[in-house]
C-alpha positions as CSV (number, residue, x, y, z in Angstrom):
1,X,-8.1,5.6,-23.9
2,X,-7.2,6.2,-20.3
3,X,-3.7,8.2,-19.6
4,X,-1.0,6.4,-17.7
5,X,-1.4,8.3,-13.3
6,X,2.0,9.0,-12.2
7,X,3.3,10.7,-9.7
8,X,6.6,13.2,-10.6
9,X,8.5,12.3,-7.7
10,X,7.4,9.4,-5.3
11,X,9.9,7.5,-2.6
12,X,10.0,3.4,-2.1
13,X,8.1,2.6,1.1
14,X,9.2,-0.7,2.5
15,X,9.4,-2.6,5.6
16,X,12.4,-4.8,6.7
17,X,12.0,-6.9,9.8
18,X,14.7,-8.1,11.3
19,X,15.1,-11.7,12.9
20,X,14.0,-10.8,16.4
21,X,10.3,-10.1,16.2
22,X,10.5,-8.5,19.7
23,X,12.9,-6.0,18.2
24,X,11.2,-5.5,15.1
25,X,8.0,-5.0,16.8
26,X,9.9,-2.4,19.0
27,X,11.1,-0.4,15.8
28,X,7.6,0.0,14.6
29,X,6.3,0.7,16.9
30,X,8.2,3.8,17.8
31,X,9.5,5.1,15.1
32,X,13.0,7.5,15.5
33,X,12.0,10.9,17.3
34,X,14.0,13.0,14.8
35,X,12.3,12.2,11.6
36,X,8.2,12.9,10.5
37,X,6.9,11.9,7.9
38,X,3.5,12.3,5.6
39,X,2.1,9.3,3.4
40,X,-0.8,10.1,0.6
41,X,-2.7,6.9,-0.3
42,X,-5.3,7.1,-3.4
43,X,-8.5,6.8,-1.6
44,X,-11.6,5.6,-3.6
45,X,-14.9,6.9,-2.7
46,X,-17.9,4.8,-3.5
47,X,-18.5,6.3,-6.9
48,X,-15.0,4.5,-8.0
49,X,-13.9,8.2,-9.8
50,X,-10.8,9.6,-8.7
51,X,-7.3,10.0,-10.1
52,X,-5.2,7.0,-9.5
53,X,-1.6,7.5,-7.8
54,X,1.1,4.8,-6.4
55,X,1.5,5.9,-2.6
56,X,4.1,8.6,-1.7
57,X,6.1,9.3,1.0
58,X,8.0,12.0,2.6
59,X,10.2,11.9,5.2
60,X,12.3,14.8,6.7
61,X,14.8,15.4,10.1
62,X,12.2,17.8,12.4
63,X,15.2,20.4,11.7
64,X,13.1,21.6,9.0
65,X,10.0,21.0,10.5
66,X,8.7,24.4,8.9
67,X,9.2,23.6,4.9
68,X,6.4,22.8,3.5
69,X,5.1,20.7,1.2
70,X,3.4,21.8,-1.8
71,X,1.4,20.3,-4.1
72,X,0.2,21.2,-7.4
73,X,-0.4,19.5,-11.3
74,X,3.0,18.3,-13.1
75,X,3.7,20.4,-16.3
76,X,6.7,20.4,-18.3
77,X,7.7,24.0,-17.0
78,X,6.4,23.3,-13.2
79,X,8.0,19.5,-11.8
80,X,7.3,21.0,-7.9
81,X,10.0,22.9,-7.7
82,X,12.4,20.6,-5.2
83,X,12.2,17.1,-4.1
84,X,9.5,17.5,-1.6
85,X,6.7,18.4,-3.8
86,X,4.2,15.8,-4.9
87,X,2.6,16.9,-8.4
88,X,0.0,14.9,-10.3
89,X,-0.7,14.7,-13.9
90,X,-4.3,15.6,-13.2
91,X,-6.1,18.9,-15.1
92,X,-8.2,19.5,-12.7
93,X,-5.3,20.4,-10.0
94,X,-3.7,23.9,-9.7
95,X,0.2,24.0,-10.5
96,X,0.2,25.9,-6.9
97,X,-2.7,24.4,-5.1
98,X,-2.1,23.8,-1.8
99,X,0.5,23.1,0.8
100,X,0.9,21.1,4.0
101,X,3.2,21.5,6.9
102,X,4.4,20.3,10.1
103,X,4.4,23.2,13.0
104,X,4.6,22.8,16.9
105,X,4.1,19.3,16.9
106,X,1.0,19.3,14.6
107,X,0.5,19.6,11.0
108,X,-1.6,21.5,8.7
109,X,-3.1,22.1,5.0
110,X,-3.7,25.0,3.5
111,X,-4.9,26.0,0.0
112,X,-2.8,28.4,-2.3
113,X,-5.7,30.2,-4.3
114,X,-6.6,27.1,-6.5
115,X,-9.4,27.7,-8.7
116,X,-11.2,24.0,-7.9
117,X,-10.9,23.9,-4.7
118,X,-9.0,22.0,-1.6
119,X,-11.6,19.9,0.3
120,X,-10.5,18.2,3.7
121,X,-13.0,15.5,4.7
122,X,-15.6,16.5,2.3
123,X,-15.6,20.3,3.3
124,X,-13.9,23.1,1.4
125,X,-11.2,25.3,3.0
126,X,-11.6,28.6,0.8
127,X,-13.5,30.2,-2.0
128,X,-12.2,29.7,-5.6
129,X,-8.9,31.9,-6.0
130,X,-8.6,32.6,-2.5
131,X,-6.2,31.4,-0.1
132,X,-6.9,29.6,3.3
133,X,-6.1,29.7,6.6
134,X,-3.7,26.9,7.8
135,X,-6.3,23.9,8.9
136,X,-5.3,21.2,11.6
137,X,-5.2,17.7,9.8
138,X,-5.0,14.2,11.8
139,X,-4.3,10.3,10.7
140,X,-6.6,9.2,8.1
141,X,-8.1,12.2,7.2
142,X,-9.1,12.7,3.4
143,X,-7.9,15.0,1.5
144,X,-9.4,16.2,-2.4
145,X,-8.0,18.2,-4.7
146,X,-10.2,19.3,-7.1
147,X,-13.0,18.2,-8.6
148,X,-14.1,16.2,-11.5
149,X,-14.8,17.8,-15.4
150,X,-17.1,16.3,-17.7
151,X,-18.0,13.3,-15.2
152,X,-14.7,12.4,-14.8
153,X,-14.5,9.7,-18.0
154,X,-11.1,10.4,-18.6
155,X,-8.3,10.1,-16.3
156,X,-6.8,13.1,-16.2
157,X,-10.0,15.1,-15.5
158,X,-10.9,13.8,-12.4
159,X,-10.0,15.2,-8.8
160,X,-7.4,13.4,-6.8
161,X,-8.7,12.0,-3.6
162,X,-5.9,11.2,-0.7
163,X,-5.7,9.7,2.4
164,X,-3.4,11.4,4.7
165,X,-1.6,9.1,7.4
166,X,1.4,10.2,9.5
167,X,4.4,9.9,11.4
168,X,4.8,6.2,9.9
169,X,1.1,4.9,11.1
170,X,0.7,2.9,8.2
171,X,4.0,0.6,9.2
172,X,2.8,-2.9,9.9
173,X,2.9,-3.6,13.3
174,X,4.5,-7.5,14.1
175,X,2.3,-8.8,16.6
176,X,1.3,-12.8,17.7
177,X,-1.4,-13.2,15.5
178,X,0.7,-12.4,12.3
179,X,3.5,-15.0,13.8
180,X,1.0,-17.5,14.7
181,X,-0.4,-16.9,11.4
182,X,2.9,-17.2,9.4
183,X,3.9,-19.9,11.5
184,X,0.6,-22.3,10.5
185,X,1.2,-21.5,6.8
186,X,4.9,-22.6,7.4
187,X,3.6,-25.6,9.0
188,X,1.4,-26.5,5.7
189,X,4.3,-25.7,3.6
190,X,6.6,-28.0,4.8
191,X,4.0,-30.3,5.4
192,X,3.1,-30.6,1.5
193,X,6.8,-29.9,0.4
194,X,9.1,-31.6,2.6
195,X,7.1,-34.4,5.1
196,X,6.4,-33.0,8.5
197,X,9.6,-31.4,9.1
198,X,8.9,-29.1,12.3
199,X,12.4,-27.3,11.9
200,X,12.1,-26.4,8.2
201,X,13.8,-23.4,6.5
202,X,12.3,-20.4,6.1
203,X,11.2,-20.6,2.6
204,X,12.3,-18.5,-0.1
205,X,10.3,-16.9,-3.3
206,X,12.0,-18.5,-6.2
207,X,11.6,-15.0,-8.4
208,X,13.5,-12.8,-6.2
209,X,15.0,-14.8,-3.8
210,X,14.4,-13.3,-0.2
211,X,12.6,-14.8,2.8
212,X,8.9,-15.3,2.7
213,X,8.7,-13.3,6.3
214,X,5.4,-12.6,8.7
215,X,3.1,-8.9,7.1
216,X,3.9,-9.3,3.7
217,X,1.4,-9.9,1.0
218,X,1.8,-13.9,0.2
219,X,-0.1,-15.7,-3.0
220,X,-0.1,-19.5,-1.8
221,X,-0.7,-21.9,-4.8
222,X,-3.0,-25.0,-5.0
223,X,0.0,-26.9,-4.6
224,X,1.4,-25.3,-1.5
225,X,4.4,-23.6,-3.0
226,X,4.3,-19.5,-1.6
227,X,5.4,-16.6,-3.5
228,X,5.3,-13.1,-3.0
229,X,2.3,-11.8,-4.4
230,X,4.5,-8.4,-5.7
231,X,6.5,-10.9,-7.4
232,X,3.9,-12.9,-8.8
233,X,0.9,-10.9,-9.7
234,X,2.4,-9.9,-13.4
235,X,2.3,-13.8,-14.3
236,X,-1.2,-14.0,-12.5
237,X,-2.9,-11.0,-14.6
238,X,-1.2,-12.3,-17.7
239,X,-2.5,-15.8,-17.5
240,X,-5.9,-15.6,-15.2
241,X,-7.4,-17.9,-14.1
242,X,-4.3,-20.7,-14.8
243,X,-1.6,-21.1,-13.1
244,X,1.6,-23.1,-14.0
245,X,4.2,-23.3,-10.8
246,X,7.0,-22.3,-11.2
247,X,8.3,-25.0,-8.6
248,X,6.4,-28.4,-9.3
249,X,5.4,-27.1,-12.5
250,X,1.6,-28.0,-11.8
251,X,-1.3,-26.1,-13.5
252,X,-4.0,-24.9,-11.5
253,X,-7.2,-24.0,-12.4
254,X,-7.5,-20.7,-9.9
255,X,-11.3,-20.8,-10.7
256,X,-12.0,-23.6,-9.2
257,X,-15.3,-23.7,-7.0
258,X,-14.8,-23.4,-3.5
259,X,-17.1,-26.5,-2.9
260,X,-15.3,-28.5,-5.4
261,X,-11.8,-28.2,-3.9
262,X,-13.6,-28.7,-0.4
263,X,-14.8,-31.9,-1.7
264,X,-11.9,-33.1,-3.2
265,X,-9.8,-32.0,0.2
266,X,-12.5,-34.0,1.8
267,X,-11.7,-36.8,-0.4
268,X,-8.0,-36.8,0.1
269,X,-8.4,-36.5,4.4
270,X,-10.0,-39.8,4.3
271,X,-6.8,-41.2,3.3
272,X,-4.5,-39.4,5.7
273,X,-2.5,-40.4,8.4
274,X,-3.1,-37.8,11.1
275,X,-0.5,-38.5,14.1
276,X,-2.6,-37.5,17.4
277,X,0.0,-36.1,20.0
278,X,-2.2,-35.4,22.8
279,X,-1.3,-37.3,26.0
């Protein structure tokens, strides 16, 4: 039986666009001067082994661009030590293993003497029990700490394998594809819920009530009706590979062939009325 990953501290990472997309895509894209900020992603290597984490975030005024970051293995006498720390409940992780930090404009990792090792894209910084010098790191670099025991069967003994991004990188950047994009599946939605109504709402998710809005993650059911896939992925594990909307209260059978649908949309196009408005 697999332990439960968690991470000891971790800090809600979300994106809020406002209604201009020409100042949203301006916020993005340059983030405030005053801040930095460090995101560790679980990267998984082609073997599939590696300690799973939710993504965590840390963000900081440049004030104190010189306190670092340590990581380590969560105990019940060793949390991190302050808010910053990011602990795993891994075995095969140092309580002190390494640190990173932000100096002169650049930032760094360095090992603390862990007995397993710190590894930054695939090479080790220092022997076992031996500290490091500070290395440079950059965007999407990869970061292990430690390595597996016993094959790495059970959760908790395998390594934990990161990918490092910074300075808010990984903030989805509005551009005219995703509102072209969001715009078409608009289009069908009001198409298959409300006639061809070109100035339709924006349309809500019935579970939590907020916009359906351009870079977010959508799940869009056989009968047209959209949810956010956060929302709706619980009821989707739960009841794979049928779906009752929550809407229309239609079951789908999300299994369905490919071909078979296309035939049946096929099927269904013969009979449509399609309204040609080129001159």
């Amino acid at each position: 039986m697999q332990e439960t990953p968690q991470v000891a501290t971790a800090l809600a990472d979300q994106t809020v666009l406002p209604d201009s997309s020409e100042k949203a895509a301006s916020c993005l894209d340059n983030p405030p001067e005053e801040t930095i900020s460090i995101r560790f992603t679980n990267f998984v290597s082609a073997n599939g082994h590696s300690f799973n984490f939710e993504p965590v975030v840390r963000t900081w005024s440049k004030k104190n661009k010189n306190l670092p970051i340590h990581i380590g293995r969560y105990t019940d006498k060793y949390n991190g030590g302050n808010v910053s720390a990011v602990v795993f409940r891994s075995k095969v992780v140092s309580r002190r293993h390494a640190q990173v930090f932000y100096e002169g404009g650049e930032w760094y990792v360095q090992d603390l003497g862990s007995s397993s090792g710190t590894f930054l894209n695939h090479i080790r910084l220092s022997p076992p029990c031996e500290t490091s010098k500070p290395y440079h790191i950059s965007n999407n670099d990869i970061l292990q700490l430690g390595a597996d025991y016993r094959g790495g069967e059970e959760m908790h003994y395998r390594c934990v394998r990161a990918r490092i991004e910074l300075n808010n990188s990984w903030r989805i950047k509005l551009s005219r594809f995703n509102l072209e994009e969001y715009n078409r599946v608009r289009s069908l939605i009001s198409k298959a819920t409300e006639g061809s109504k070109e100035d339709a709402p924006v349309s809500e998710c019935c579970i939590c009530l907020t916009p359906v809005l351009p870079c977010q993650a959508l799940f869009v059911a056989p009968c047209s009706h959209t949810y956010h896939y956060w929302c709706i992925h619980p009821t989707l594990q739960k009841n794979h590979p049928y779906f009752n909307c929550f809407i229309c209260r239609k079951y789908h059978d999300l299994s369905t062939p490919v071909e078979e649908g296309e035939l049946e949309l096929r099927e269904l196009m013969k009979h449509a009325t399609v309204v040609d408005k080129s001159p």
